[in-house]
Structures are given as structure tokens and as C-alpha cells.
C-alpha positions in Angstrom: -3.2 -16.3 10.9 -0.6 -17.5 7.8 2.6 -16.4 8.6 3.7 -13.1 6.6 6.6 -13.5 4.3 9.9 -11.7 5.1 12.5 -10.1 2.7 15.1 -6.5 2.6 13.7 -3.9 0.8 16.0 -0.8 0.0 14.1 2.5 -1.1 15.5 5.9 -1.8 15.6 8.1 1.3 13.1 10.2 -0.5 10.3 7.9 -1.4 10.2 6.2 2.1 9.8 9.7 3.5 6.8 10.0 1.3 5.5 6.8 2.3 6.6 7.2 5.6 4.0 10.6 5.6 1.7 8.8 3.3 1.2 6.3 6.2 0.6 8.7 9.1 -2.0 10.1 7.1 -4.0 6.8 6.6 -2.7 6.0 10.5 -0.6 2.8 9.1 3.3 1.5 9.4 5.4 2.1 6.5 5.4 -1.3 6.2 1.7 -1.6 6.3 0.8 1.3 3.9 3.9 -1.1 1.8 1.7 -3.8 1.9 -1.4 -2.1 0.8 -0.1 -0.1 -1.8 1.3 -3.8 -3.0 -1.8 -5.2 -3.1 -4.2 -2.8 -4.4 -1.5 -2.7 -7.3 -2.0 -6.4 -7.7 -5.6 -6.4 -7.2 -5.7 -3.6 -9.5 -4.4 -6.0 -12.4 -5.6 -8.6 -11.8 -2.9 -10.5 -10.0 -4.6 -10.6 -6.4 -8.3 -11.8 -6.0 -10.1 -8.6 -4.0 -11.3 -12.0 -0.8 -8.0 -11.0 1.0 -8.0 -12.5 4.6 -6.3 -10.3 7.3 -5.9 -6.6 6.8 -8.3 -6.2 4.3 -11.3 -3.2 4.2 -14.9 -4.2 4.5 -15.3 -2.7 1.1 -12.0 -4.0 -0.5 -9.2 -1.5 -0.6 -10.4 1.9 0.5 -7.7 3.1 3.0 -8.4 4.4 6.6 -9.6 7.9 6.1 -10.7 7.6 2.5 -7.5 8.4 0.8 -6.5 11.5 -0.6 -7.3 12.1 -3.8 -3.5 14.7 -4.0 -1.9 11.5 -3.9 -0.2 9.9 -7.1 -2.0 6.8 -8.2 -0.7 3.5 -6.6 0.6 2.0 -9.5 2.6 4.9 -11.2 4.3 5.8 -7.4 5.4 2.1 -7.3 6.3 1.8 -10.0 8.5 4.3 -9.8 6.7 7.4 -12.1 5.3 9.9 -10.5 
């Protein structure tokens, strides 16, 4: 397994407590629901191929649980519209 890159990310207090809730829901870290949110974004355009090694869904980005469709989409929440 490729070693995972490492860098300081500051959010506001009240967007990690979203994700922080978002990622109980779909039984990940905040840093993994991070990561997912990242790449589905990237995947999304265009920037990531869907063959992701590790972590990845058997049917290519479908969260734990489905997802909730009462959740903004990926891309405007990071982004930072909601």
C-alpha cells in the first residue's frame, strides 16, 4: 500500500462539525469522509480516473450507507457554497 501524502488543513469550526456528523453517518474519520469527498470531486471532473486502489467502493464512489440524498452536493460544500 503507497504511502498517503501528508499536509495541515485548517477548516472553519463549523464545516468540520458538519463533516465531522457527515462522517458518523457514512461510519468514516473526518479525515476519511475528507478524502472521499476529494475524490469524488475529482473523479467527478475529470481529474481522477474512477480504478482508485485502496478505499475505493465496488461500484465506484457510492458511500457506506448509500448517502443521503439531504446532503449538499460534494462539489458545491467543498467548494465552499452551499
Amino acid at each position: 500500500m503507497p504511502d498517503s501524502k501528508r499536509f495541515l488543513l485548517r477548516l472553519d469550526p463549523r464545516l468540520f462539525d458538519a463533516l465531522k456528523r457527515w462522517a458518523d453517518d457514512d461510519l468514516r474519520s473526518v479525515n476519511g469522509q475528507v478524502e472521499w469527498l476529494l475524490a469524488d470531486v475529482a473523479r467527478r471532473a475529470g481529474r481522477l480516473s474512477r480504478a482508485r486502489g485502496k478505499r475505493s467502493s465496488p461500484d465506484g464512489g457510492t458511500p457506506p450507507g448509500g448517502g443521503h440524498s439531504d446532503e449538499p452536493d460534494a462539489s458545491l460544500a467543498v467548494a465552499g457554497r452551499t
